[in-house]
C-alpha positions as CSV (number, residue, x, y, z in Angstrom):
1,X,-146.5,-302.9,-52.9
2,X,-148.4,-300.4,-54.7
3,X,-147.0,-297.4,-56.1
4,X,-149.1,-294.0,-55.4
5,X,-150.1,-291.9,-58.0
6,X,-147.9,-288.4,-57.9
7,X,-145.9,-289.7,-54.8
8,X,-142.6,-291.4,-54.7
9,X,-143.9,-293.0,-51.6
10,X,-144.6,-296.8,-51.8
11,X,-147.9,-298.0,-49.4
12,X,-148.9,-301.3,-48.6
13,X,-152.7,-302.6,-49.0
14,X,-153.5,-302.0,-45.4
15,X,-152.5,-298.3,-45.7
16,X,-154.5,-297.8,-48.4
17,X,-157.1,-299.6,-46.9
18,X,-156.6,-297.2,-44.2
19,X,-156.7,-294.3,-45.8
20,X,-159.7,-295.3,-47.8
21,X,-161.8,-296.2,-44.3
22,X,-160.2,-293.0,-42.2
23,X,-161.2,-291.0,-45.7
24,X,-165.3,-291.9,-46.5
25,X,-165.9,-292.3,-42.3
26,X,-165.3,-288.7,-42.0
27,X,-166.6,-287.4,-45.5
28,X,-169.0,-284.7,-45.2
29,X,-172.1,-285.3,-47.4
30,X,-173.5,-288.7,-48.3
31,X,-172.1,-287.5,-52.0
32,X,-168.6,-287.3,-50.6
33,X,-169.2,-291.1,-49.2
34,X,-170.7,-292.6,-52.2
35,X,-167.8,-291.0,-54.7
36,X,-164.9,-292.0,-52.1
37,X,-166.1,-295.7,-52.5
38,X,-166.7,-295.9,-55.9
39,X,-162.9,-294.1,-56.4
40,X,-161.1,-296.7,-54.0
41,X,-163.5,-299.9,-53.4
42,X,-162.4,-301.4,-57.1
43,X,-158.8,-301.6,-56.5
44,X,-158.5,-302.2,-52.9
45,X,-160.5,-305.2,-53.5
46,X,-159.9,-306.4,-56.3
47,X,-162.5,-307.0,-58.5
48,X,-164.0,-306.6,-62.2
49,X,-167.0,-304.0,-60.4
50,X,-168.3,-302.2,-57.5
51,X,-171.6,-301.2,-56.9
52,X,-172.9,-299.0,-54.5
53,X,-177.0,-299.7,-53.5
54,X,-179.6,-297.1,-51.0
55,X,-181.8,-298.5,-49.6
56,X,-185.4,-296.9,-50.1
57,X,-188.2,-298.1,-48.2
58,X,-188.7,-302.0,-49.9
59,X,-186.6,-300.8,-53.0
60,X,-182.8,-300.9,-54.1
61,X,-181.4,-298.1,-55.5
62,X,-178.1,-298.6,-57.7
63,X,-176.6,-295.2,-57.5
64,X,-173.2,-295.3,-58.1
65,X,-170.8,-298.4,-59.8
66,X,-167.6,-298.4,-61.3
67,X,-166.8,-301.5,-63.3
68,X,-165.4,-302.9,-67.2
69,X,-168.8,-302.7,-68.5
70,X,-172.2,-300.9,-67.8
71,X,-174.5,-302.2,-65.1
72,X,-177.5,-301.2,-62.9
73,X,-176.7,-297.5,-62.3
74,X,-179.6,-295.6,-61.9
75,X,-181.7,-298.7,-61.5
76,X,-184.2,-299.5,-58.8
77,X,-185.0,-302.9,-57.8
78,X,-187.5,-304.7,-55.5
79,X,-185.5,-305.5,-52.3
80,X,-187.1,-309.0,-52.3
81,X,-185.7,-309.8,-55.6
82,X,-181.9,-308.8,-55.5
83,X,-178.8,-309.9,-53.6
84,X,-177.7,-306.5,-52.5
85,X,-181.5,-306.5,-51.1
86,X,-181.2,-309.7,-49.5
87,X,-178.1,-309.1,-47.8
88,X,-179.7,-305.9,-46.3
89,X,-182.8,-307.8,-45.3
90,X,-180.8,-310.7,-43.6
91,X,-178.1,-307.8,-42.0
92,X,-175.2,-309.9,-43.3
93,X,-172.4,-310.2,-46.3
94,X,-173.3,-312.4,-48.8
95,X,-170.6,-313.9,-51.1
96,X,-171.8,-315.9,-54.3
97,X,-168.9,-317.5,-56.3
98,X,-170.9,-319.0,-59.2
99,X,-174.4,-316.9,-59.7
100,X,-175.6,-319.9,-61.8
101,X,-175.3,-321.9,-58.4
102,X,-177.2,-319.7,-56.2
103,X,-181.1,-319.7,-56.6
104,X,-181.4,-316.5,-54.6
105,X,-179.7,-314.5,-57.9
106,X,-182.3,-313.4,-60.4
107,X,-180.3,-315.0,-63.2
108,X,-182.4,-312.9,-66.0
109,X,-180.8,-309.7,-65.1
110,X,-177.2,-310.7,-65.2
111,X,-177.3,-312.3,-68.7
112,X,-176.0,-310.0,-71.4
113,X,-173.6,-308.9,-68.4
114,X,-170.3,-309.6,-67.3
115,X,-170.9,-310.7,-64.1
116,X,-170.1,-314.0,-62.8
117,X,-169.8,-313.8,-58.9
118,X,-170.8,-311.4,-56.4
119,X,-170.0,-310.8,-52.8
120,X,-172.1,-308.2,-51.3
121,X,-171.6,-306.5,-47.9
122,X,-174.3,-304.0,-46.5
123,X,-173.7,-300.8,-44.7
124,X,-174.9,-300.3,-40.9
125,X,-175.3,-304.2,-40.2
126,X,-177.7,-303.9,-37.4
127,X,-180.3,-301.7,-39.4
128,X,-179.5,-301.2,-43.2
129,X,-179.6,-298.7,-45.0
130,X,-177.5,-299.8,-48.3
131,X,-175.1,-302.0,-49.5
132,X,-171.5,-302.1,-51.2
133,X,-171.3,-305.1,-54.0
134,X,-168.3,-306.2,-55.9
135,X,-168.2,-308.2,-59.0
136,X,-166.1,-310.4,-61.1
137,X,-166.1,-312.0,-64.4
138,X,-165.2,-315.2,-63.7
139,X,-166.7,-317.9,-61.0
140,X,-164.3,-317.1,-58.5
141,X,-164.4,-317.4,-54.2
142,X,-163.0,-314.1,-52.7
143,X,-160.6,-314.4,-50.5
144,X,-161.0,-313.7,-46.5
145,X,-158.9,-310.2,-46.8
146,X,-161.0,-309.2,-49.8
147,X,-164.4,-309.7,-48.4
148,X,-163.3,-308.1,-44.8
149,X,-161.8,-305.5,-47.4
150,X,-165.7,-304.7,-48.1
151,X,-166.7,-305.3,-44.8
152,X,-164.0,-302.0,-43.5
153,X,-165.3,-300.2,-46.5
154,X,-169.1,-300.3,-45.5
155,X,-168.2,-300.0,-41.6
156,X,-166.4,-296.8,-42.6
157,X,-169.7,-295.7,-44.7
158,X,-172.2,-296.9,-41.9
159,X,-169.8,-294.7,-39.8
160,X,-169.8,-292.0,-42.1
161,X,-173.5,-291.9,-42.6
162,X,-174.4,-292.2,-38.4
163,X,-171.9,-289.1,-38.2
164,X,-174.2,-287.2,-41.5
165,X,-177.7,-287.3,-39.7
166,X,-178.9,-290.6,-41.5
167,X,-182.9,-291.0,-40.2
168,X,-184.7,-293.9,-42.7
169,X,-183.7,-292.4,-45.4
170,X,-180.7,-290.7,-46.9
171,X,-180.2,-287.1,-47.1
172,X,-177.9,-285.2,-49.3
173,X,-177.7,-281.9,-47.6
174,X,-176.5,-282.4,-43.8
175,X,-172.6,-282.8,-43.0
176,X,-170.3,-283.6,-39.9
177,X,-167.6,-281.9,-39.1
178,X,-164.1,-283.2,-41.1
179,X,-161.4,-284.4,-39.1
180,X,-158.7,-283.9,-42.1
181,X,-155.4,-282.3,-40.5
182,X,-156.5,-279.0,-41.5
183,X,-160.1,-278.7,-40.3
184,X,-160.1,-280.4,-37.1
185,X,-162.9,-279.3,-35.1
186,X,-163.5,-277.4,-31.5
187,X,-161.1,-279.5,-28.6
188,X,-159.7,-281.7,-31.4
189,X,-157.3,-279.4,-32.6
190,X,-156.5,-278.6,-29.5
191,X,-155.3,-282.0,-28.6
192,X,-153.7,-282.3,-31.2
193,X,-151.2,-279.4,-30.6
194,X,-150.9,-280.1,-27.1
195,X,-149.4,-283.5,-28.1
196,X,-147.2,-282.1,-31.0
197,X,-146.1,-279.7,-27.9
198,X,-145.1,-282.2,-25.7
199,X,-141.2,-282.5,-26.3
200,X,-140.7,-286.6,-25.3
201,X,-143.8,-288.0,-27.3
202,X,-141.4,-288.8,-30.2
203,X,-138.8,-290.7,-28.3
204,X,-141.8,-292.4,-26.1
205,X,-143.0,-294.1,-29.9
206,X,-139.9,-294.4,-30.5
207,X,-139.0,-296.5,-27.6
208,X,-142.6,-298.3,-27.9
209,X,-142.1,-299.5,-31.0
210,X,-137.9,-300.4,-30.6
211,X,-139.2,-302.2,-27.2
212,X,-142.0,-304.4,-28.6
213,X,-140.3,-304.6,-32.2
214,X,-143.8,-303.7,-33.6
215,X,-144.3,-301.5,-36.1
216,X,-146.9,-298.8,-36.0
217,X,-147.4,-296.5,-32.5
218,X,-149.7,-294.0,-32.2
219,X,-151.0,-291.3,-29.7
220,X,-154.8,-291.7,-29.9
221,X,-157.5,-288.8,-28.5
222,X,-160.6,-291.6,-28.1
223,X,-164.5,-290.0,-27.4
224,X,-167.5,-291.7,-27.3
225,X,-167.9,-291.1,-30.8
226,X,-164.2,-290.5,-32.2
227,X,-161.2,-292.0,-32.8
228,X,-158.0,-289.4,-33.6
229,X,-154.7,-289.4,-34.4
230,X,-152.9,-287.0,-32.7
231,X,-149.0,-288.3,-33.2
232,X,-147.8,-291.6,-34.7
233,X,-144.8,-293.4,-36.0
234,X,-145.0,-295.5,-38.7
235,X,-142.8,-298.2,-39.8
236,X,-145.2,-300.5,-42.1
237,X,-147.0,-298.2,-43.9
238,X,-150.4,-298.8,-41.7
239,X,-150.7,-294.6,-43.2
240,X,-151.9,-292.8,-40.2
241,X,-150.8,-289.2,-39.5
242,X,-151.8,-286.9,-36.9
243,X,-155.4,-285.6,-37.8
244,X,-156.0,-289.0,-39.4
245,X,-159.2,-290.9,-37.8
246,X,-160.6,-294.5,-37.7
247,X,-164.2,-295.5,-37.7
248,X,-164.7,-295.6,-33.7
249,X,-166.7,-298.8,-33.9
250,X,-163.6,-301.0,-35.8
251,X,-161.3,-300.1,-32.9
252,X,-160.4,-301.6,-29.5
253,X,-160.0,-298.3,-28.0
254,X,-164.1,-298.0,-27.9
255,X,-163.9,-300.7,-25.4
256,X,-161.1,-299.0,-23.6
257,X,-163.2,-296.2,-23.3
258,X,-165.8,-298.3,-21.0
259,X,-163.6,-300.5,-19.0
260,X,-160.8,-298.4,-19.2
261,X,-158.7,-301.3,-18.7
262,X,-155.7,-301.8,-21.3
263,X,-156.0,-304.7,-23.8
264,X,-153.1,-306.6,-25.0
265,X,-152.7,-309.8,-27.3
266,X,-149.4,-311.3,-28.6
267,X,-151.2,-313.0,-31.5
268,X,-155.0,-312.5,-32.3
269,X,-154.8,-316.1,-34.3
270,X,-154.2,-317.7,-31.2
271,X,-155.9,-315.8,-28.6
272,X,-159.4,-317.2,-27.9
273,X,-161.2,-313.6,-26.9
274,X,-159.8,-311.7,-30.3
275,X,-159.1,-314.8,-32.8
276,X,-163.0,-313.8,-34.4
277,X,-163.0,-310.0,-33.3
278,X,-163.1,-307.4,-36.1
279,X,-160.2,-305.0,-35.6
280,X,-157.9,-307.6,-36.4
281,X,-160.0,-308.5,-39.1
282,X,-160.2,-305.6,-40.9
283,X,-157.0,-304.5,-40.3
284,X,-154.8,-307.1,-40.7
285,X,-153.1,-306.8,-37.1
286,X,-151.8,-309.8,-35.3
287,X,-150.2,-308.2,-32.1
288,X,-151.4,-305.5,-30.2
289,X,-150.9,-303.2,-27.1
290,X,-153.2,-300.4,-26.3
291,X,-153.0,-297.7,-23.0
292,X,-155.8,-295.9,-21.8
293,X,-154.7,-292.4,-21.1
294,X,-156.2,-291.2,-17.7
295,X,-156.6,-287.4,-16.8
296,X,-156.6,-285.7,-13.6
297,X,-159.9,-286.8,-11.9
298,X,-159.9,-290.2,-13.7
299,X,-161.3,-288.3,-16.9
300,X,-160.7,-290.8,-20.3
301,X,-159.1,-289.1,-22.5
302,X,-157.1,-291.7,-25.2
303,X,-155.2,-294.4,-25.7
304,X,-151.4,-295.2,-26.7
305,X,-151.3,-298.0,-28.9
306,X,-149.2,-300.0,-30.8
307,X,-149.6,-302.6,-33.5
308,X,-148.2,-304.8,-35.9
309,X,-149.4,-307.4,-38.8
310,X,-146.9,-310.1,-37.6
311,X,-146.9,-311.5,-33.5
312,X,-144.5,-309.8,-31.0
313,X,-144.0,-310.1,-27.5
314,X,-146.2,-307.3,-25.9
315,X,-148.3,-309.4,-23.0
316,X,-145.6,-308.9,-20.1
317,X,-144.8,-306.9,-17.4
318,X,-141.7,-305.1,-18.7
319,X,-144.0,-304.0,-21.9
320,X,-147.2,-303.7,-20.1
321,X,-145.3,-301.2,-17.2
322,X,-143.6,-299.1,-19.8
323,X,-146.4,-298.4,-21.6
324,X,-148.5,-297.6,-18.3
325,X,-146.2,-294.9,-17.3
326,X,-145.5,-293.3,-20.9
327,X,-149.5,-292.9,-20.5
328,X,-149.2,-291.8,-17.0
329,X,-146.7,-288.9,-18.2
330,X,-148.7,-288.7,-21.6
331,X,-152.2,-287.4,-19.0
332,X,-149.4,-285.6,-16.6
333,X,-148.2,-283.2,-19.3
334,X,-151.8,-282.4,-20.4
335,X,-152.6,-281.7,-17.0
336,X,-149.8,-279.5,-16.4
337,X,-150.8,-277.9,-20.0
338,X,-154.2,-277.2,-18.6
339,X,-152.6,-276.1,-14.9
340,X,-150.1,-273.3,-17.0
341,X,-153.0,-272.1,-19.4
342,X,-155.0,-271.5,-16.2
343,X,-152.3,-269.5,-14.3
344,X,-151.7,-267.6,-17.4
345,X,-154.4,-266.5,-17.6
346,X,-155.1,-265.8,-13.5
347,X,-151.4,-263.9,-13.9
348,X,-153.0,-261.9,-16.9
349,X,-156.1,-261.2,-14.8
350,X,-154.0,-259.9,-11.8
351,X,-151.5,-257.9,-14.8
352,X,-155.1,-255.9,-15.6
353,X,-156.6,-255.8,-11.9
354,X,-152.9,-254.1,-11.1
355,X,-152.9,-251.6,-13.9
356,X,-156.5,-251.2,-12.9
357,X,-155.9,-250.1,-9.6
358,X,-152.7,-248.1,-10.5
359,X,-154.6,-246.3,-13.1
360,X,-157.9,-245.8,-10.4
361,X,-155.3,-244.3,-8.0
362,X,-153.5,-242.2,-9.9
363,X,-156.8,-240.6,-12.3
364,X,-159.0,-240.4,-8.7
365,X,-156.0,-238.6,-6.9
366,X,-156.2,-236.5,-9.7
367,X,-159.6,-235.4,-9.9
368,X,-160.8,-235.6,-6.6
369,X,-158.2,-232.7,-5.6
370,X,-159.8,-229.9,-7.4
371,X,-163.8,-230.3,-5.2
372,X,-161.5,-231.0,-2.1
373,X,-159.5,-228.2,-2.7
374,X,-162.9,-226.4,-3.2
375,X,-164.6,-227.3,-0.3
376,X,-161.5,-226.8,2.1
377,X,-161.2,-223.0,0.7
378,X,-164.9,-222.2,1.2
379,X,-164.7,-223.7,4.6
380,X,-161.8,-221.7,5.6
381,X,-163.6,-218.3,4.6
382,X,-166.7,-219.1,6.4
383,X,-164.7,-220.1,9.4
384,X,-162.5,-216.9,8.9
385,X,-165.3,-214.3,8.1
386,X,-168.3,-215.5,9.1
387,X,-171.6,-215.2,7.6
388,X,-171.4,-212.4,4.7
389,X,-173.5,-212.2,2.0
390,X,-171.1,-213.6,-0.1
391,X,-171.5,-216.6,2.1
392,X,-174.6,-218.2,-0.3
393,X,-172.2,-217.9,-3.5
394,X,-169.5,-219.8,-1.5
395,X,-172.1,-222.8,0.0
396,X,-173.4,-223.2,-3.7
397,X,-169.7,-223.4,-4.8
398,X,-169.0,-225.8,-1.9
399,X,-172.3,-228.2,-2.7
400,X,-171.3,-228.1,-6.6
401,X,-168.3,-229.5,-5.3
402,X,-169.7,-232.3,-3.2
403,X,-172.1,-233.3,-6.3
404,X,-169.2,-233.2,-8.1
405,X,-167.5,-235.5,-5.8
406,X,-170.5,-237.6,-5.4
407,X,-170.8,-238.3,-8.8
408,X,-166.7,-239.3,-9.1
409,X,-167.6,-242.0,-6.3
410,X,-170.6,-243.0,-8.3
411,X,-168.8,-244.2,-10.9
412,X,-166.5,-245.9,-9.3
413,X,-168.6,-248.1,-7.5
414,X,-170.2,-248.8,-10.8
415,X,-166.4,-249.6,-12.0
416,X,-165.9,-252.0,-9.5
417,X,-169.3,-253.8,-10.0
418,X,-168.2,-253.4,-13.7
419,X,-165.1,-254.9,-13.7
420,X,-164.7,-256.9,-10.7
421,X,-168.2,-257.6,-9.7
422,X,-169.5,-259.9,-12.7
423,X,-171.3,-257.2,-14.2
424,X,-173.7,-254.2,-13.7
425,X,-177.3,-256.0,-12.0
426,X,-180.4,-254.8,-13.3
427,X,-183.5,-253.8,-12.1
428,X,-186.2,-254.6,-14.8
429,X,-189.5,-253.0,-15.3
430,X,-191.9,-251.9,-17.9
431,X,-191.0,-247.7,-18.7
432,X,-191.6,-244.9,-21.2
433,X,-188.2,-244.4,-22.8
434,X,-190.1,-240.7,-24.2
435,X,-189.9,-239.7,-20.4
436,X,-186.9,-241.1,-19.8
437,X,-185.0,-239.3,-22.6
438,X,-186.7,-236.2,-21.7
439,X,-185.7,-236.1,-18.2
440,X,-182.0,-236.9,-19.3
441,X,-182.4,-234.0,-21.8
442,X,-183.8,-231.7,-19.0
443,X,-181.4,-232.1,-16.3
444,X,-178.6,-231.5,-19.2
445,X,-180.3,-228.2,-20.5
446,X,-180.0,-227.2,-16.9
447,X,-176.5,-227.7,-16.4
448,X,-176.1,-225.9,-20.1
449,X,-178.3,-223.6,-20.3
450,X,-176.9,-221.9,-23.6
451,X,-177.1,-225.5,-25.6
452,X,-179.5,-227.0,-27.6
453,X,-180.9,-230.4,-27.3
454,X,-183.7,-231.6,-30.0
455,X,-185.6,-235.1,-29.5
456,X,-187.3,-237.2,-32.3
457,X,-188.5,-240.0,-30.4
458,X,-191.0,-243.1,-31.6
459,X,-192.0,-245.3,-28.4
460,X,-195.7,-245.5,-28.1
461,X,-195.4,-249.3,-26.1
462,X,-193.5,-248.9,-22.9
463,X,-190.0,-251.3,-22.6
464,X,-188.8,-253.3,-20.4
465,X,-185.2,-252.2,-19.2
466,X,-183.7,-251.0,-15.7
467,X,-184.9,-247.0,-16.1
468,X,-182.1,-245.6,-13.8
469,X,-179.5,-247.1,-15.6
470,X,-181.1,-245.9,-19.2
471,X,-181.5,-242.4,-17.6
472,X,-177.7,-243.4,-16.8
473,X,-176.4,-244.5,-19.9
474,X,-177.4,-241.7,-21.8
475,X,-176.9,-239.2,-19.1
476,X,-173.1,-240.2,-19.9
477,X,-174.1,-240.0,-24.0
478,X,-175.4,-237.0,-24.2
479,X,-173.0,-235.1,-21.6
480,X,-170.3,-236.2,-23.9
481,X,-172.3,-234.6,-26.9
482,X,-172.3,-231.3,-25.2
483,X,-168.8,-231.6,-24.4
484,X,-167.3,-232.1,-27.3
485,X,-170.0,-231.0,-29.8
486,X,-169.5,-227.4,-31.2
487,X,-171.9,-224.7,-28.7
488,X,-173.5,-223.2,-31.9
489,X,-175.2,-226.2,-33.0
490,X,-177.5,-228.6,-31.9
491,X,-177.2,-231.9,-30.0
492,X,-179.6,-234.2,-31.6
493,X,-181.6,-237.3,-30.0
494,X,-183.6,-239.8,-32.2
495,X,-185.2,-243.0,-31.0
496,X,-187.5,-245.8,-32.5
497,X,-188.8,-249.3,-32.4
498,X,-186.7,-250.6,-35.2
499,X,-187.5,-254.3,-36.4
500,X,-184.4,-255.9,-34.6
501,X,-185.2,-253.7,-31.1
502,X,-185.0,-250.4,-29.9
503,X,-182.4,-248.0,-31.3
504,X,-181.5,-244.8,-30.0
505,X,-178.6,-242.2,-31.3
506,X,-177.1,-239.5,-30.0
507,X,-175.6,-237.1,-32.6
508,X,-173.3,-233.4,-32.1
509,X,-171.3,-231.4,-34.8
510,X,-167.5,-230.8,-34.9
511,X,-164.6,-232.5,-35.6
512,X,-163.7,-236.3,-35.9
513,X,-162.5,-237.5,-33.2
514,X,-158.9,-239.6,-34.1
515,X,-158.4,-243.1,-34.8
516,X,-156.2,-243.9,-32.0
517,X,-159.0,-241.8,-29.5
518,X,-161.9,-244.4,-31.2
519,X,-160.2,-247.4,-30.3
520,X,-159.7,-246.6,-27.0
521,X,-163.5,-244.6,-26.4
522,X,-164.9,-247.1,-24.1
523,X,-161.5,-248.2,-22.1
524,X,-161.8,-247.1,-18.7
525,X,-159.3,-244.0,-17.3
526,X,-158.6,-243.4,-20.8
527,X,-159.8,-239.8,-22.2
528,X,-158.9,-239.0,-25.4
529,X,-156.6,-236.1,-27.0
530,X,-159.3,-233.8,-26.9
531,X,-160.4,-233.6,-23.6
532,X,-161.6,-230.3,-22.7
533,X,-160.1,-229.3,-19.3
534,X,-158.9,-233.1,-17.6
535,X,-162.2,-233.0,-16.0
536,X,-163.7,-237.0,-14.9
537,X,-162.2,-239.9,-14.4
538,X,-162.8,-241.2,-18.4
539,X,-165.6,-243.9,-17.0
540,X,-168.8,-242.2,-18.7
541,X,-168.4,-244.4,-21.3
542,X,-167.2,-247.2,-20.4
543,X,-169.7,-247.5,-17.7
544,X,-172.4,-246.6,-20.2
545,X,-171.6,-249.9,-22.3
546,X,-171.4,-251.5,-19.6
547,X,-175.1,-250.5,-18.8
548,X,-175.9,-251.2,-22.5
549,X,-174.2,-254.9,-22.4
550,X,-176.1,-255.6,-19.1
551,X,-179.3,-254.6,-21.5
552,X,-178.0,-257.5,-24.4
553,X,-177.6,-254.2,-26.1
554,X,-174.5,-252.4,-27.7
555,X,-172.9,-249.0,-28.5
556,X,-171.6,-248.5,-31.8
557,X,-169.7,-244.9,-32.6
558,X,-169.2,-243.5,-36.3
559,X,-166.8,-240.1,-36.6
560,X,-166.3,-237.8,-39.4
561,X,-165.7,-234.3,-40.4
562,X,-169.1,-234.0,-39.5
563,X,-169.4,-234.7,-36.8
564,X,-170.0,-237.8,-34.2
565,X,-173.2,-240.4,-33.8
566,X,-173.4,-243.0,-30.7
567,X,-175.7,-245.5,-31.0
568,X,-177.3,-247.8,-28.8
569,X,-179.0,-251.0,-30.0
570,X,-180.9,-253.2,-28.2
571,X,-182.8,-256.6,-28.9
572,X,-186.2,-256.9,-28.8
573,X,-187.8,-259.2,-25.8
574,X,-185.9,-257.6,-22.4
């Protein structure tokens, strides 16, 4: 055993071995890969030095080595006339146990060194693009777990360096995304709480392992180009943990993945398709049991797996059927998952239509029982005296009404198409936003006579946006302004080509309006504290961003003692 630094926790060479391979496979620069072999390689293979060679074009470069004396670092060699460069060049480990033996070592370069045999292992076999060497000071023949030892360490790196961006050459500057427990990325997380949340996934490892007397289990999320630990039990120190991940290409579970067929072996020494395969190799496992886990629609989704350095009894029915119905219940429960997120969220959906339609009853009720109320009076006077010539008065009255009623039923239709419809549509077209703003200003000044409205607009290209629902959008703007602005002074309008897009504000005087108010302002049948009179269904608005969202555009507010600013902003290129 070997004793951890700062840890009272013993781990066996495999684990570390483990650790090591899980560690530089998802390492994050090529940096990050070449300092996480030179800090583990030495002692997990055992050897005098380690070397680390790039490959660059026909040359070896020596970048990084940790060993008892001083060797090549820094160094750049013709590939033709080095062992790390012949091992690349013929895509296979090379192991030399006496350099003055071999005629393929150029012997003037290791004298004055300690050096006295070399094994030599390059990274990404099938197209090379370095190598990991190890020395020792003695003629000495490595043994089998010491040169796969090298072999895991350069799959890991060939791993890590696929998932990095490697194109002919390396790169120092891109990185993947880490799968350490605390940064796992998008769906990977997910899966890995939705394991951790399913209750009986302990006591299924648990009864895997005491079934099959192996010892390692593990709960495995398996994509074309990952392999994940979500949940595991460990009895021999193999040192996997939920988060932990394994080089996908030095597992079984990549060919799962294709034939989704489960693979099982009682012994890999003595069974003919996996006596030569390289998971057992470079991990030391003799027995083996692996599940695919199959989701709703016959989606892959992982493996549960168990191994186990020593043979057990694992190719049988009774082990074979258990472990095809913890999987079975393994994909139920992240179906159900999915099935309760879903209906969540469809009951939250219906929670807001409901208050929705509560709120749209309750507000329209409200407001559309002043204009009726209107209307019916003026009728009944007509009908009751006739034409008089205060008739006129009470038509305009009744029509003001009707506008006003008209307009309520406006927005609600724009509401609806808001909130239930999938949006506000658009009609696009080239306009002059200067005559737009100006006949929104107009039709205001008529309706308020006795305020003041001042433009500063800069559009000299026309734009393209729907021009009824600009004229809109600000319609609802700029009647706020009046609203709530103080009467003495003026609303202001400025407008420009800005370099992001076209920016418009809309500013009045008077008080702030209050925190709670602001974060409510655009919420729908919500009018704030200062409402003069009741009066509209509080949609202005709302509908107004909606108008402004439908643009790719936005409405930001700022409130002071000064007064208030909207402003809408939208990107260049509608």
């Amino acid at each position: 055993m070997v004793l951890i630094a700062d840890s009272t926790e013993f781990r066996t060479p495999l684990a570390n071995l483990t650790k090591a391979t899980s560690a530089i496979s998802r390492a994050r620069t090529l940096d990050e890969v070449v300092a996480m072999i030179r800090a583990s390689a030495r002692s997990l293979v055992g050897c005098e030095g380690i070397t680390v060679v790039r490959r660059e074009g026909d040359l070896c470069h020596y970048v990084e080595e940790d060993s008892i004396a001083p060797l090549w670092k820094g160094e750049k060699f013709q590939a033709s006339a080095c062992i790390s460069g012949w091992s690349m060049i013929n895509r296979q480990t090379v192991v030399v146990p006496d350099l003055r033996q071999d005629d393929r070592i150029p012997h003037e370069r290791y004298d004055g060194t300690f050096v006295r045999a070399v094994a030599m292992a390059p990274i990404r076999r099938e197209d090379p693009v370095g190598a990991i060497g190890a020395y020792w000071s003695q003629a000495y023949e490595p043994t089998r777990w010491e040169v796969e030892t090298l072999e895991a360490l350069a799959e890991a790196a060939a791993t890590a360096v696929e998932n990095i961006g490697f194109t002919g050459k390396l790169k120092l500057d891109r990185s993947p995304a880490s799968l350490s427990p605390d940064a796992v990325p998008g769906d990977y997380r997910a899966d890995i709480e939705a394991i951790a949340g399913i209750a009986a996934v302990p006591t299924m490892l648990d009864v895997a392992l005491r079934m099959t007397k192996m010892g390692f289990a593990a709960i495995a999320r398996v994509t074309e180009t990952r392999w994940i630990t979500c949940s595991s039990l460990d009895h021999v120190g193999f040192g996997l943990k939920a988060g932990d991940e394994l080089p996908i290409e030095s597992t079984l579970c990549d060919e799962i993945r294709d034939h989704r067929q489960p693979i099982v072996f009682d012994d890999a020494s003595a069974d003919d398709r996996y006596r030569d395969h390289h998971t057992p190799r470079i991990y030391g496992l003799r027995s083996y049991i692996s599940m695919p886990i199959i989701r709703a629609g016959g989606t892959f989704w992982g493996t549960l797996c168990a191994i186990d350095p020593n043979p057990a009894k694992v190719d049988n029915p009774q082990v074979i059927g258990t472990f095809k119905l913890f999987a079975e219940l393994i994909a139920h429960h992240l179906d159900a998952g999915d099935r309760l997120r879903t209906t969540e969220a469809s009951l939250e959906r219906e929670r807001e239509l409901s208050e929705l339609r509560e709120q749209f009853i309750a507000v329209l009720g409200h407001d559309l029982r002043n204009p009726l109320a209107a209307i019916d009076a003026g009728t009944n006077r007509l009908l009751k005296e006739g034409w008089t010539e205060r008739s006129p008065l009470v038509l305009n009255l009744m029509k003001a009404s009707i506008s006003r009623m008209t307009g309520l039923v406006d927005n609600i239709m724009d509401l609806a198409r808001a909130r239930l419809g999938g949006g506000i549509s658009l009609d696009l077209a080239e306009a002059d936003l200067v005559e737009t703003l100006q006949v929104v200003a107009d039709e205001i000044r008529s309706a308020h006579p006795d305020r003041e409205i001042r433009l500063e607009l800069d559009f000299p290209q026309p734009t393209v946006v729907d021009r009824l629902r600009v004229a809109q959008l600000f319609s609802n703007i700029v009647s706020n302004a009046v609203t709530h602005g103080l009467e003495d002074h003026p609303v202001h309008i400025t407008g420009r080509h800005g370099p992001d897009g076209i920016e418009v504000s809309v500013r009045n005087s008077g008080s702030a309006i209050p925190e709670e108010d602001l974060e409510r302002l655009f919420m729908p049948f919500k009018r704030g504290a200062a409402s003069r009179g009741g009066q509209g269904l509080g949609l202005g608005l709302y509908i107004a961003l909606e108008i402004a969202k439908a643009h790719g555009g936005t409405i930001d507010v700022s409130s002071d003692e000064t007064g208030t600013c909207f402003t809408f902003k939208m990107p260049r290129g509608r």
